[in-house]
N, C-alpha and C positions, 0 to 999 in steps of 0.2 A: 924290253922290246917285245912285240906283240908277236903272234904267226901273222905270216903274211899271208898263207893258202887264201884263195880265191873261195873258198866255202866256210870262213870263216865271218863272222858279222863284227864288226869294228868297235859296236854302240855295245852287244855286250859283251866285250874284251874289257871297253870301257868300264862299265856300269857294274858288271855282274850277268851272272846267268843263273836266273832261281825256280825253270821249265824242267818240271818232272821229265826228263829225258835220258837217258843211259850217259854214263859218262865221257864213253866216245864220241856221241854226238853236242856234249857242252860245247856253248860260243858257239854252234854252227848256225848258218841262215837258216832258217825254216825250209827255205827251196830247195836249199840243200840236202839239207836230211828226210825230204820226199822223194829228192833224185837217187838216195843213196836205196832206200825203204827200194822203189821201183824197181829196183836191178834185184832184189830177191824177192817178191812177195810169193806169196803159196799162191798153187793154181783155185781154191776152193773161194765161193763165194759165200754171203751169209746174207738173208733177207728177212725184213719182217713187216707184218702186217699191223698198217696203223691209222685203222679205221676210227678210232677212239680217242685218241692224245695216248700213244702209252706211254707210261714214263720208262719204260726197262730198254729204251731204244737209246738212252746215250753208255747205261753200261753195256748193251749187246756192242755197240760200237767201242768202245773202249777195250772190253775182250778182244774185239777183231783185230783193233791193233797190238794186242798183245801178241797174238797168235799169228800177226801176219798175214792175214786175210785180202785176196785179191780187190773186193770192194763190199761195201753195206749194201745193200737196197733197201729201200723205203717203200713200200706199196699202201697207197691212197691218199691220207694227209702229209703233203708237206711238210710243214710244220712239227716239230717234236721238239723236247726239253732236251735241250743238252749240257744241263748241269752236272750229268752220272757218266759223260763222255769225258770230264777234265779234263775235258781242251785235247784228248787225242785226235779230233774229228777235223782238226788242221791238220794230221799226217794220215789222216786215212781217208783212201778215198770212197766217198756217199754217193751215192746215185738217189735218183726218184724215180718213182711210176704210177702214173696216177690209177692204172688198174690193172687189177690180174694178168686180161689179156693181154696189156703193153709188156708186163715183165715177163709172160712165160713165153711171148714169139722174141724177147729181147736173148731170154735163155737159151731158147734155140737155136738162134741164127748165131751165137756162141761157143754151139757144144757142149751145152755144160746141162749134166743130170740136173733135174730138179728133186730134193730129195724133201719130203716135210718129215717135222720136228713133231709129234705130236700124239694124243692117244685115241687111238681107231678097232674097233673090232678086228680092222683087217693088218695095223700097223706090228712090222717086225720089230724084234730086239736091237737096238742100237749097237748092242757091245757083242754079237755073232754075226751083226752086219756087213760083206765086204763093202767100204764105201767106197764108191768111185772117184778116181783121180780129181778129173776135172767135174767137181756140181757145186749145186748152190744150196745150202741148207737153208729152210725157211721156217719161220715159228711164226707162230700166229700170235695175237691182239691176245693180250693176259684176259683173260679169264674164259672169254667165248675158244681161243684156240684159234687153229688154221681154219680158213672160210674153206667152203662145200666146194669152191673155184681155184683152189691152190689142192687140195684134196685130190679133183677128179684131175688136176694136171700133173701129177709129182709121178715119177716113175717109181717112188716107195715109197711108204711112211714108217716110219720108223720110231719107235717108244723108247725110252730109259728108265729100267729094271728098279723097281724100287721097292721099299721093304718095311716102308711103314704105313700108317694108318693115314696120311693123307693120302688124298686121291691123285694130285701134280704139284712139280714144282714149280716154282718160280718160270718165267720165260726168259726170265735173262741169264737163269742157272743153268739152264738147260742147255742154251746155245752155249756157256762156255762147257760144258761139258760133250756137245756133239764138235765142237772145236777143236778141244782135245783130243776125241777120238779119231779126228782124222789126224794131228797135228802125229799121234804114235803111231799109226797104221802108216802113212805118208813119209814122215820124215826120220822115224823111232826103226818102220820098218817090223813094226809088232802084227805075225798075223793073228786075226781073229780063229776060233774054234767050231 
């Protein structure tokens, strides 16, 4: 005999369930395990800039769903590859914006710091940074970085401490590790020095 709960899906009771998904949420409807996601997401948001096709925008969204991230944002194209998302971007939710100015009055009428990811003459240490509760981390377009428009809007920018001979990392490395840093300041409760 099957479960009968109401969040259960029947077809893959039937069939199987072979969706990279924790095992508590096996056999559940997809709508289901959005509704469940929704009642705890973290308050921190994650955006990125994607003036170019970037490809590191379905693992930045795939980390976000790891970490619980209240939404993606998308700034400029549409359109991105979401092969490096593995299908997590059916339980997390994406936004667009077709421009800076759309997502940084969307930020604010929000409350949420806008914090960029990125390396600036003027940018602080990630890891002595207190981040703030509610903001939105944002990474710029792999290679050029954060535009001059996300830059002159972020209330910080903020760099991660590195120690070898390249100049940056990856942008999709980066956001999971400023993820991190809030996911142990926020939920770890780890202050910074």
């Amino acid at each position: 005999m099957w479960p009968q709960e109401e969040h259960y899906d029947p077809e893959l009771l039937a069939e199987g369930d072979r969706r990279n998904v924790l095992d508590k949420y096996r056999y559940w409807k997809m709508d289901a395990i959005i509704a469940e996601l929704d009642t705890r997401r973290h308050e921190f948001h994650i955006a990125i800039e994607n003036w170019q096709h970037d490809m590191n925008i379905g693992t930045v969204v795939r980390t976000a769903n790891a970490f619980l991230a209240k939404e993606v944002h998308i700034i400029g194209r549409r359109r991105w590859n979401r092969r490096g998302a593995m299908v997590t971007d059916r339980y997390q939710h994406v936004r667009h914006h077709a421009t800076v100015e759309e997502f940084t009055a969307w930020a604010h009428a929000e409350g949420l710091a806008i914090i960029g990811i990125d390396i600036f003459p003027d940018s602080q240490q990630l890891e002595t940074y207190e981040l703030p509760r509610k903001c939105v981390l944002v990474f710029g377009q792999e290679g050029p970085g954060l535009s001059a428009e996300v830059h002159a809007a972020a209330e910080a920018t903020l760099s991660i401490e590195q120690f070898g001979s390249t100049r940056s990392i990856n942008a999709a490395s980066a956001a999971g590790i400023a993820m991190h840093a809030w996911i142990r300041r926020h939920v770890f409760n780890q202050r910074v020095r």
